[in-house]
C-alpha positions in Angstrom: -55.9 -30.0 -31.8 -53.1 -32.2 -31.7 -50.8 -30.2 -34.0 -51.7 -26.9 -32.1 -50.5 -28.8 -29.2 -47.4 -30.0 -30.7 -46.8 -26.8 -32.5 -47.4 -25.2 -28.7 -44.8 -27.3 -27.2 -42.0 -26.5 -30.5 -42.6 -23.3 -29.6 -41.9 -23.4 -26.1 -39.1 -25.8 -26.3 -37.6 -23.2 -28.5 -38.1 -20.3 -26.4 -36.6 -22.2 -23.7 -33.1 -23.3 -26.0 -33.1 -19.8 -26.7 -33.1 -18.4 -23.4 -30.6 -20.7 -22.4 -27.7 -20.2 -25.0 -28.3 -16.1 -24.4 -27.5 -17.3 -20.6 -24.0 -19.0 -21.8 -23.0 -16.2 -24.1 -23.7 -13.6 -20.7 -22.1 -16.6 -18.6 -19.2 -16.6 -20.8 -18.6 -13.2 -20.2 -18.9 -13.1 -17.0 -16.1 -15.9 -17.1 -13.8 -12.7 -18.0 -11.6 -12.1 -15.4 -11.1 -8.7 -14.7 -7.7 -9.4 -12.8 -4.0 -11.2 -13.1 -2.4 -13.3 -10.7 0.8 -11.7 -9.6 3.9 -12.8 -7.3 3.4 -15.6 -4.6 4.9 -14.8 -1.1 5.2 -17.1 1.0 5.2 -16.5 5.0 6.8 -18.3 8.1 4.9 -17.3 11.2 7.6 -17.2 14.3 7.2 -17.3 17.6 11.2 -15.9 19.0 10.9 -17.1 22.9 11.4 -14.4 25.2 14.9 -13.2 25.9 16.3 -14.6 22.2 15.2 -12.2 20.0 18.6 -10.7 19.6 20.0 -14.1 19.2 16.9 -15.4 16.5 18.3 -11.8 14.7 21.4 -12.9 14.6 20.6 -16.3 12.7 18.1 -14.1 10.4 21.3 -11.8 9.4 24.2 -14.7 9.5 22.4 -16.8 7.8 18.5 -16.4 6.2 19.7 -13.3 4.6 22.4 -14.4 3.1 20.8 -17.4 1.4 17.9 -15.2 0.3 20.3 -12.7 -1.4 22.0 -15.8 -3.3 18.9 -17.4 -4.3 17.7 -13.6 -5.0 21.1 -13.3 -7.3 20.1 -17.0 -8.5 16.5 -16.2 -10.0 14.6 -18.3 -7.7 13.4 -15.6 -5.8 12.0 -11.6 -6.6 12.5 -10.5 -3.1 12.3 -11.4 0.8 11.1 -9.3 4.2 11.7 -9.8 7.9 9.1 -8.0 9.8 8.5 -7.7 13.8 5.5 -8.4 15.2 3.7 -7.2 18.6 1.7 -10.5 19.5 -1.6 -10.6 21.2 -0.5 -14.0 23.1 1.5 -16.4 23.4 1.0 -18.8 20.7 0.7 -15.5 18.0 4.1 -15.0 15.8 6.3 -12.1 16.4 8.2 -12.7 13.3 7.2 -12.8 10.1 9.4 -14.0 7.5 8.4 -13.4 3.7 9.9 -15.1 0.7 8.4 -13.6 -2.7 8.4 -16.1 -6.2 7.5 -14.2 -9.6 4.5 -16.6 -9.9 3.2 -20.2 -8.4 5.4 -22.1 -11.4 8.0 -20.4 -9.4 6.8 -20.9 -6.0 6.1 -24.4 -7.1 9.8 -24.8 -8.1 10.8 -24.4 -4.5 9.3 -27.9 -3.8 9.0 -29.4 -7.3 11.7 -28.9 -10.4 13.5 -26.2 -8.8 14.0 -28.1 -5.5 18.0 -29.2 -6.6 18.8 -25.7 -7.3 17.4 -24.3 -3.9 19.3 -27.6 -2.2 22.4 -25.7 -4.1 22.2 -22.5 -3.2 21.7 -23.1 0.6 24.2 -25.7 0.8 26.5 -22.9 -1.0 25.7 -20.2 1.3 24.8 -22.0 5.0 26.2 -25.9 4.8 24.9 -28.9 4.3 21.8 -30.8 4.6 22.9 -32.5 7.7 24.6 -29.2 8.8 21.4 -27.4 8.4 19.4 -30.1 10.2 21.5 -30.0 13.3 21.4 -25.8 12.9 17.6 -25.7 12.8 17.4 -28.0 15.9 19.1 -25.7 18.5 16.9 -22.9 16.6 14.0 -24.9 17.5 15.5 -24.6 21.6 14.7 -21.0 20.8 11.8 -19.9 18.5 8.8 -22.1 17.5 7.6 -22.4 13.9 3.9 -21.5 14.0 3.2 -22.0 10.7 3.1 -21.5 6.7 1.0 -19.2 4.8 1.3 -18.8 1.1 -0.4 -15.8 -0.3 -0.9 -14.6 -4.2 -1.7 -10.6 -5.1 -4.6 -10.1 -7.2 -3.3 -7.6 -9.8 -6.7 -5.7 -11.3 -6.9 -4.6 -15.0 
């Protein structure tokens, strides 16, 4: 009686092992992605007070685009957009401004190894540091920064 019970429980214990590594072999292939991560844009949400949008414009073709052509020309960047915006209030953004990397290594660059040659490039194009600091204040007198999204395409197989 004993050894049918033992025998019983063998059995069942491995029936259950069983089960269990078919459920990693399917969970591994689940695992599977059926997608790539492609290029990282990053977006500044702008709110251009009333009255300065010519003037925000003129900053944006003086100055942004320039610096996003050189760091374009540089590598440090695949491509940048500018786009309007009708807001539904106030406190919504009515610019958008997009900066596309190849990848997040590259995006990552932007704050981590590549941060000296960005420094370089803007300093090249706009001033410097200081320079910009004392620019982005009297932009503040006209727009408001609502914001930072970063966003990554799903590229499907």
């Amino acid at each position: 009686m004993i050894k049918t019970i033992v025998l019983s429980m063998c059995l069942a214990i491995s029936a259950i092992s069983l089960n269990a590594r078919a459920q990693d072999v399917n969970a591994g292939a689940k695992h599977e992605r059926g997608f790539t991560y492609g290029p990282v844009t990053e977006v500044g949400y702008i709110h251009v007070d009333y009255g300065h949008f010519d003037e925000y414009m003129a900053w944006v073709t003086s100055t942004w685009l320039p610096t996003m052509e050189a760091a374009k020309k540089a590598g440090l960047i695949i491509g940048y957009k500018v786009f309007q915006a009708s807001p539904k209030s106030p406190d919504q953004p009515n610019v958008y401004l997009e900066i596309t990397f190849k990848n997040m290594a590259a995006y990552a660059g932007d704050i981590g190894d590549q941060a000296d040659a960005f420094e370089a490039v803007t300093e090249k194009v706009i001033c410097s540091s200081a320079c910009q600091d004392q620019a982005r204040v009297h932009r503040n007198e006209i727009r408001k920064v609502l914001g930072t999204e970063v966003t990554r395409e799903i590229i499907f197989k």
